[in-house]
Residue frames as a rotation matrix with the C-alpha (Angstrom) as fourth column:
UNK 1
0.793 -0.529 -0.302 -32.55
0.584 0.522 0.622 -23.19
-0.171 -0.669 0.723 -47.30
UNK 2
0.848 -0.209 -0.488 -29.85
-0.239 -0.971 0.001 -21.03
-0.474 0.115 -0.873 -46.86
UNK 3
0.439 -0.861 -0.255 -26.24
-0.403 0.065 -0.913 -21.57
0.803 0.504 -0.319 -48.11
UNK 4
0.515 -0.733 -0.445 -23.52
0.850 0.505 0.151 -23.78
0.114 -0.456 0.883 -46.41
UNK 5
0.856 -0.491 -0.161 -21.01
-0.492 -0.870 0.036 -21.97
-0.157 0.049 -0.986 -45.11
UNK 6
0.502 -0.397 -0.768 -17.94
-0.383 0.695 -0.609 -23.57
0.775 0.600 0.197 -46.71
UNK 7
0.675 -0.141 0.724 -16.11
-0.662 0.316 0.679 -25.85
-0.325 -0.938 0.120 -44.49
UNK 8
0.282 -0.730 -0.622 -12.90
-0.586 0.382 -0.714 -27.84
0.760 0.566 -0.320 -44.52
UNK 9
0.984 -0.173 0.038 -11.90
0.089 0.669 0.738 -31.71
-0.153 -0.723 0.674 -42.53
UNK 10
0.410 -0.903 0.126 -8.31
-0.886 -0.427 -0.179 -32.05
0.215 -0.038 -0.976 -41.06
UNK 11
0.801 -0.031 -0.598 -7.19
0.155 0.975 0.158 -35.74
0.578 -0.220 0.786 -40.99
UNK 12
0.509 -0.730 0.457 -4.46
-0.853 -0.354 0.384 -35.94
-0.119 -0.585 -0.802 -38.01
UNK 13
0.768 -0.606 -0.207 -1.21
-0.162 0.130 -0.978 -38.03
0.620 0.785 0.002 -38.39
UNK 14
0.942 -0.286 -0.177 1.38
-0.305 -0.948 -0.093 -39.02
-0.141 0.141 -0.980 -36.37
UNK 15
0.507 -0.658 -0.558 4.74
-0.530 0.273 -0.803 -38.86
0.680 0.702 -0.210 -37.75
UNK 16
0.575 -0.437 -0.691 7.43
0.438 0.878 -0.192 -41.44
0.691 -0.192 0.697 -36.61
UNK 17
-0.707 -0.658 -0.260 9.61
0.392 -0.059 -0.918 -39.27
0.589 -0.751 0.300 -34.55
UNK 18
0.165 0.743 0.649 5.83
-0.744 -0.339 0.576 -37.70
0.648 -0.578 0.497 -32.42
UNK 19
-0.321 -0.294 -0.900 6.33
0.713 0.550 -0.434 -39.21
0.623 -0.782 0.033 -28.75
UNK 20
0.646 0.732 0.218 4.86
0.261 -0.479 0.838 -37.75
0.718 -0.484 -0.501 -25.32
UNK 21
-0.405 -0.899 -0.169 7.00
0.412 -0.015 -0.911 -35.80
0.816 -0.438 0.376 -23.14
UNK 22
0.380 0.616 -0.690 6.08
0.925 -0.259 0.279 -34.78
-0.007 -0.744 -0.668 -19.48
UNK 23
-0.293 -0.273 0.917 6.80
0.166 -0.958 -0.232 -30.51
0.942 0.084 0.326 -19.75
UNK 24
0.283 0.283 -0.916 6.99
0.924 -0.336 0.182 -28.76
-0.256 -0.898 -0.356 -15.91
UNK 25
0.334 -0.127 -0.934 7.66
0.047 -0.987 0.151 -25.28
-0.942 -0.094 -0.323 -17.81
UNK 26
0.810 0.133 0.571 8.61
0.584 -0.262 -0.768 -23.25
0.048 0.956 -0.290 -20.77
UNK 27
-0.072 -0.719 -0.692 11.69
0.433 -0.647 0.628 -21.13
-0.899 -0.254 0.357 -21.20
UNK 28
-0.190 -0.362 0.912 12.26
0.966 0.099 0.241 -18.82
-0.177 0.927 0.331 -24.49
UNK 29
-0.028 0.111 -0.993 11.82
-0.077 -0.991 -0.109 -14.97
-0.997 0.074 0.036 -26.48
UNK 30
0.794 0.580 -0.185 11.81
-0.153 -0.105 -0.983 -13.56
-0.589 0.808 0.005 -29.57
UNK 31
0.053 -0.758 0.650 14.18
0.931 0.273 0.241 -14.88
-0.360 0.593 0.720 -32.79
UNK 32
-0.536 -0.692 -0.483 15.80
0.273 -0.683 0.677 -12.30
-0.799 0.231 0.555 -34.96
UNK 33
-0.983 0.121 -0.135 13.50
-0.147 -0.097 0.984 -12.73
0.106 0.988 0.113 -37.53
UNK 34
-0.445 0.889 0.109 10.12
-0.820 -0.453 0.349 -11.50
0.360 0.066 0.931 -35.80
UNK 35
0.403 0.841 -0.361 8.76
-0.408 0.519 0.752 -14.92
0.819 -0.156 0.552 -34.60
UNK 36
0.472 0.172 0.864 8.71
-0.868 0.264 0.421 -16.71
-0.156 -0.949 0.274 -31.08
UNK 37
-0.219 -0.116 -0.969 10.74
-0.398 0.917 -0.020 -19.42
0.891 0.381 -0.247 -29.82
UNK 38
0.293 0.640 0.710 9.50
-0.932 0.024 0.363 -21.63
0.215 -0.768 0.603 -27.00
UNK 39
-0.643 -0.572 -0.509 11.71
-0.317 0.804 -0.503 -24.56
0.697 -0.162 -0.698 -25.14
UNK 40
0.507 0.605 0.613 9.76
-0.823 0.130 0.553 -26.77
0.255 -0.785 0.564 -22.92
UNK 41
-0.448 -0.862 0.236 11.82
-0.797 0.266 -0.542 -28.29
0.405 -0.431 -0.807 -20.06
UNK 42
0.343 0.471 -0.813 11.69
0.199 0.809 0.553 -31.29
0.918 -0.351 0.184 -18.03
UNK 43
0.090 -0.842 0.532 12.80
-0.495 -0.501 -0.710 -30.63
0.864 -0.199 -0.462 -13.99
UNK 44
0.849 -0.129 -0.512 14.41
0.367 0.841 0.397 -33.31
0.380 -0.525 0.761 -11.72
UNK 45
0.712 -0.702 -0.032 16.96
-0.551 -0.586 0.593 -33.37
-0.435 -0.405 -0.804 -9.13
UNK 46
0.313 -0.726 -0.612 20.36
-0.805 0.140 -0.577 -33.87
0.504 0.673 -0.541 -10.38
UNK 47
0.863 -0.142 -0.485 21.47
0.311 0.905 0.289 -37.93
0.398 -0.400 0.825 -9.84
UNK 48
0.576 -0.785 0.227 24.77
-0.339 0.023 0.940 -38.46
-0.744 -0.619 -0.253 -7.46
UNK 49
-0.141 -0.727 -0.672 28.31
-0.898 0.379 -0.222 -38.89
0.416 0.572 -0.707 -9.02
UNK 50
-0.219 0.031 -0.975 28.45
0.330 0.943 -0.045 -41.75
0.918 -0.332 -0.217 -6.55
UNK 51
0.363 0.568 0.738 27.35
-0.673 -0.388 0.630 -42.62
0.645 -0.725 0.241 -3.42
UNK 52
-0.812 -0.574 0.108 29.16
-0.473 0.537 -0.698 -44.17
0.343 -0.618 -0.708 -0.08
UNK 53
0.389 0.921 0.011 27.48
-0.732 0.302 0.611 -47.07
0.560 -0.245 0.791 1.71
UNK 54
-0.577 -0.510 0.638 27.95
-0.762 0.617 -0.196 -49.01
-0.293 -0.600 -0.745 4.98
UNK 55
0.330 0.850 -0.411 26.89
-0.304 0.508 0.806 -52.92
0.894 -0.142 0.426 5.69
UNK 56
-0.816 0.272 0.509 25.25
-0.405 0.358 -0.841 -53.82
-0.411 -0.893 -0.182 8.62
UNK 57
-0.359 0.465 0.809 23.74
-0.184 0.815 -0.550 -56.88
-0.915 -0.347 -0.207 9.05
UNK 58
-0.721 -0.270 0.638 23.35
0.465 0.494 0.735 -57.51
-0.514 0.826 -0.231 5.21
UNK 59
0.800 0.590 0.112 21.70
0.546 -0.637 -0.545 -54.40
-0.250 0.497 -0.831 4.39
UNK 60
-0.528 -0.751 0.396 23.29
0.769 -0.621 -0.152 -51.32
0.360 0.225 0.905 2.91
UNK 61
0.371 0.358 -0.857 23.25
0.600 -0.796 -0.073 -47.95
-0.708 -0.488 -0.510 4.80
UNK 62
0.363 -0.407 0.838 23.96
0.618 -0.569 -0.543 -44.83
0.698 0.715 0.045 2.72
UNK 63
0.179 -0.690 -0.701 26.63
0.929 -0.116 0.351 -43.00
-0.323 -0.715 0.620 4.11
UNK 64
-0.137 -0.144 -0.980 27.24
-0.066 -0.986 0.154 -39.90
-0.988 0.085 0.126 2.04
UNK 65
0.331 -0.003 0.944 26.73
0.897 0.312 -0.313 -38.82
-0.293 0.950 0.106 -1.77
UNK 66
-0.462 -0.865 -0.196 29.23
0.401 -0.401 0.824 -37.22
-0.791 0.302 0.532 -4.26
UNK 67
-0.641 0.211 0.738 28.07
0.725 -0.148 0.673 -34.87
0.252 0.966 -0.058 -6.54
UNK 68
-0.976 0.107 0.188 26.08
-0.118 -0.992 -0.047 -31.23
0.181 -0.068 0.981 -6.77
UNK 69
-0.559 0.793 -0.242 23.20
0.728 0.329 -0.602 -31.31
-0.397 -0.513 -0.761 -4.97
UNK 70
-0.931 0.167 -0.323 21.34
-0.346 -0.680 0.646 -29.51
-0.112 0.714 0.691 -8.02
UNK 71
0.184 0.866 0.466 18.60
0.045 0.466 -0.884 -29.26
-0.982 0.183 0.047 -9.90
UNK 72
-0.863 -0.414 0.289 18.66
0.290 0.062 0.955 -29.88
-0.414 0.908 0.066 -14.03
UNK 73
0.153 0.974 -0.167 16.30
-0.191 -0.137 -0.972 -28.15
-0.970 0.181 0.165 -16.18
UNK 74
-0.371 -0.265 0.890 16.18
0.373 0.835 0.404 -30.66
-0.850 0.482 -0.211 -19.35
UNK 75
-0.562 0.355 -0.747 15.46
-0.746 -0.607 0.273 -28.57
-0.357 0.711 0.606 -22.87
UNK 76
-0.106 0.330 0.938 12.98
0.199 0.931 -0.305 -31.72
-0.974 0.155 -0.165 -24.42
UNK 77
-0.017 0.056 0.998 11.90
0.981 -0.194 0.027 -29.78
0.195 0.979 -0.052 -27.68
UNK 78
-0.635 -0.162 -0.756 11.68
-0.037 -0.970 0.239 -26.49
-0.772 0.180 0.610 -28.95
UNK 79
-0.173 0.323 0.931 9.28
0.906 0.423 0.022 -25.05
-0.386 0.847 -0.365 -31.09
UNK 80
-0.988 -0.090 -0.127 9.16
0.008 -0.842 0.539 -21.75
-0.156 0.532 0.833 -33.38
UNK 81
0.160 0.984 0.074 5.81
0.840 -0.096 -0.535 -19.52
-0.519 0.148 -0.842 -34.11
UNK 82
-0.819 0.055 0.571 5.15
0.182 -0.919 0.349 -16.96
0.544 0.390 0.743 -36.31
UNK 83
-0.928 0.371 0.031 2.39
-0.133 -0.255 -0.958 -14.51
-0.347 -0.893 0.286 -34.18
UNK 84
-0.292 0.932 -0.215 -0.40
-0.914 -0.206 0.348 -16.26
0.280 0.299 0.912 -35.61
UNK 85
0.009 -0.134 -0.991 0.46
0.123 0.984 -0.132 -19.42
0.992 -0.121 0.026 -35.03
UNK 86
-0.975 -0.197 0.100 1.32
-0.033 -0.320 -0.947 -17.71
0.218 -0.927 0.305 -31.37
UNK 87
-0.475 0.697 0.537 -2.23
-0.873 -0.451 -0.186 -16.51
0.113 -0.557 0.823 -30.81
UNK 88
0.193 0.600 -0.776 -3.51
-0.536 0.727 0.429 -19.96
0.822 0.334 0.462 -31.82
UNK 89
-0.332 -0.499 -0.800 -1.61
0.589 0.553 -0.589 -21.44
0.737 -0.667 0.111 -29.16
UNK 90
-0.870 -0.492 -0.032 -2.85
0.162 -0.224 -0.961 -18.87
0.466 -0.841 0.275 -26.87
UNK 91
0.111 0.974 -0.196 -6.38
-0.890 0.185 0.417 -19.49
0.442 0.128 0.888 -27.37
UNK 92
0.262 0.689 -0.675 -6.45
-0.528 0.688 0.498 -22.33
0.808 0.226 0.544 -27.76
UNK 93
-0.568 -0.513 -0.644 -4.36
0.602 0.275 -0.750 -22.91
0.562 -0.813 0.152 -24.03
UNK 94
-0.862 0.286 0.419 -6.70
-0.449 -0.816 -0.365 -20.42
0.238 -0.502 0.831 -22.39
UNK 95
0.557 0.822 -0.122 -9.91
-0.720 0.551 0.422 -22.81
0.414 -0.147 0.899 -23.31
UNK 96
-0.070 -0.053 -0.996 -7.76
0.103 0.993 -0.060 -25.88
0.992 -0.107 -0.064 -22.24
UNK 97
-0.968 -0.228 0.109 -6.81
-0.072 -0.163 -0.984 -23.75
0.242 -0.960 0.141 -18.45
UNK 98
-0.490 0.829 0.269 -10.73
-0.817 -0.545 0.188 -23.09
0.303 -0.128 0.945 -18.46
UNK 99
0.122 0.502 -0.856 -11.64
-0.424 0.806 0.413 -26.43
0.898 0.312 0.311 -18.99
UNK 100
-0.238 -0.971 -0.007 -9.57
-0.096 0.031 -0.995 -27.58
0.967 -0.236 -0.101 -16.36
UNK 101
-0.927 -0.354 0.122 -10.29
-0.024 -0.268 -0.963 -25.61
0.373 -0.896 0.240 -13.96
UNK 102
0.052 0.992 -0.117 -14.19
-0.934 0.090 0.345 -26.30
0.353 0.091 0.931 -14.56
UNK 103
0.275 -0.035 -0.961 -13.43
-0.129 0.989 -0.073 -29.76
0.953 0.144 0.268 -14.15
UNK 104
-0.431 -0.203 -0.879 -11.65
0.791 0.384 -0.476 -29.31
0.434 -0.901 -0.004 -10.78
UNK 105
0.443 0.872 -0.211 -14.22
0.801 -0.279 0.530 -27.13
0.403 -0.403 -0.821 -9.81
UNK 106
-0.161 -0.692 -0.704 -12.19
0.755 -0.545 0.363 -23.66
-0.635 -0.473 0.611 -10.07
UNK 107
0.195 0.462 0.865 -14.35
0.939 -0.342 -0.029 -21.96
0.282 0.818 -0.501 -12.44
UNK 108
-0.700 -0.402 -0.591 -13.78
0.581 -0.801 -0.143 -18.29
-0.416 -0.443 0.794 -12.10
UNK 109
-0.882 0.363 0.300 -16.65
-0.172 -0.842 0.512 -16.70
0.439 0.400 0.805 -13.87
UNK 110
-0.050 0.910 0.412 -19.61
-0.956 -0.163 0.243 -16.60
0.288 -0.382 0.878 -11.36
């Protein structure tokens, strides 16, 4: 029988402040000190300062709203790599896009 090849279990954890955020994008570059940083936003339109409203007949019409008719990209976290940690992350997103797209029947290889 040959040798094992050695092998090592990872129990997962999580800590009290871990919490699910919805992420529609990434902003960031490199830090001064050689490793990646990497904000993922949240993006929604920006709410009204206020808004004007008539009644008629015991409803309310909106009439006009106050305030920049923006959008807000929201910073949720941020998260430093060093470029190993990077590639890991870019593996290991490449098999999740793959999956994916197997799944909704967008397979690209043949």
């Amino acid at each position: 029988m040959p040798d094992e090849a050695p092998h090592v279990t990872f129990d997962y954890e999580q800590g009290q402040l871990f919490h699910l955020i919805p992420v529609d994008g990434a902003v960031g570059g490199p830090t001064p000190s050689g490793k990646m940083l990497v904000a993922f936003y949240t993006e929604y339109s920006s709410l009204p300062h206020a808004t004007e409203h008539t009644i008629e007949d015991g409803q309310l019409r909106e009439l006009h709203r106050h305030g920049a008719n923006t959008f807000t990209r929201r910073m949720e976290v941020g998260i430093i790599l060093d470029l190993r940690a990077l590639q890991g992350l870019h593996n290991w997103l490449g098999s999740c896009r793959r999956e994916l797209e197997r799944r909704h029947g967008m397979d690209q290889t043949g």
